[in-house]
C-alpha positions in Angstrom: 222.1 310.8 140.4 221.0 308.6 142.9 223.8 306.6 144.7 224.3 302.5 144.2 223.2 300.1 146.0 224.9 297.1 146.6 223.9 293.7 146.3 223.1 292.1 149.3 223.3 288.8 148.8 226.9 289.5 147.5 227.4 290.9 151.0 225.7 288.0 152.8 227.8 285.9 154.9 228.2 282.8 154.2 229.6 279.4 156.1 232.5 277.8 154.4 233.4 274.1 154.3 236.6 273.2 156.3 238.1 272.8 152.2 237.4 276.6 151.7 238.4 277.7 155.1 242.2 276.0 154.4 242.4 278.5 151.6 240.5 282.1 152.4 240.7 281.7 156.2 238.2 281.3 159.1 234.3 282.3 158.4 232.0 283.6 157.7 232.3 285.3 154.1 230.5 287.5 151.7 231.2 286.1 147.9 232.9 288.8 147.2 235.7 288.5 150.3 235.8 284.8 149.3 237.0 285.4 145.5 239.3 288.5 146.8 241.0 285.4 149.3 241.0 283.0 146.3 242.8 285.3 144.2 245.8 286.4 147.2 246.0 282.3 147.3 246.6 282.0 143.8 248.7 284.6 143.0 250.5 284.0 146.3 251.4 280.2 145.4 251.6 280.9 141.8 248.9 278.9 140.3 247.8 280.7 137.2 249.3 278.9 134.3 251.8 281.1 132.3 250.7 280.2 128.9 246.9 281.3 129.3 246.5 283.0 132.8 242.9 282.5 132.7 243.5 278.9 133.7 244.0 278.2 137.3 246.9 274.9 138.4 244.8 274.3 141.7 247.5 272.7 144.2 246.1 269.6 146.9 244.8 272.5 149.0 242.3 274.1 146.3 242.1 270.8 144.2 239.7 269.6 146.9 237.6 272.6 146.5 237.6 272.8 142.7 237.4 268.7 142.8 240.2 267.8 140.4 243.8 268.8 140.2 242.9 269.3 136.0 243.5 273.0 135.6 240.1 275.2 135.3 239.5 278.5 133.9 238.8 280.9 136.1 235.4 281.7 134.7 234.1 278.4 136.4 235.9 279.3 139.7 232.3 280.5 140.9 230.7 276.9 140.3 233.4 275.4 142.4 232.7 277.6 145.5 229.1 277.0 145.3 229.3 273.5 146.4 231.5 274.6 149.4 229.1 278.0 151.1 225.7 277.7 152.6 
């Protein structure tokens, strides 16, 4: 069986707006490093919300990347950190 390849343009680094950066850290980033630092943050500052973890409490730092402090579920996360990569 032939061995996987992976995605590249998962593994493509990507510049981050200053927003992103004050969460995951200094860039650049593949995707995949990005939603691995997004994760740490949240769990870190506990921002899941204990009734239905799925949704994420962003705090002022990750309500300017997610652009509202309204809690979102964690399945939109992605569209939120499109806005902020090239």
């Amino acid at each position: 069986m032939a061995k996987r390849k992976a995605n590249s343009a998962f593994m493509r680094k990507l510049k981050l707006s200053a927003e992103l950066q004050a969460v995951c850290g200094k860039g650049p980033m593949a995707r995949t490093e990005i939603t691995k630092k997004l994760w740490d943050y949240i769990k870190k500052h506990d921002l899941q919300d204990p009734n239905n973890r799925r949704n994420i409490k962003p705090d002022e730092k990750l309500a300017k990347v997610f652009g509202s402090k309204r809690a979102i579920s964690m399945f939109k996360m992605p569209t939120h950190i499109n806005d902020h990569v090239e």
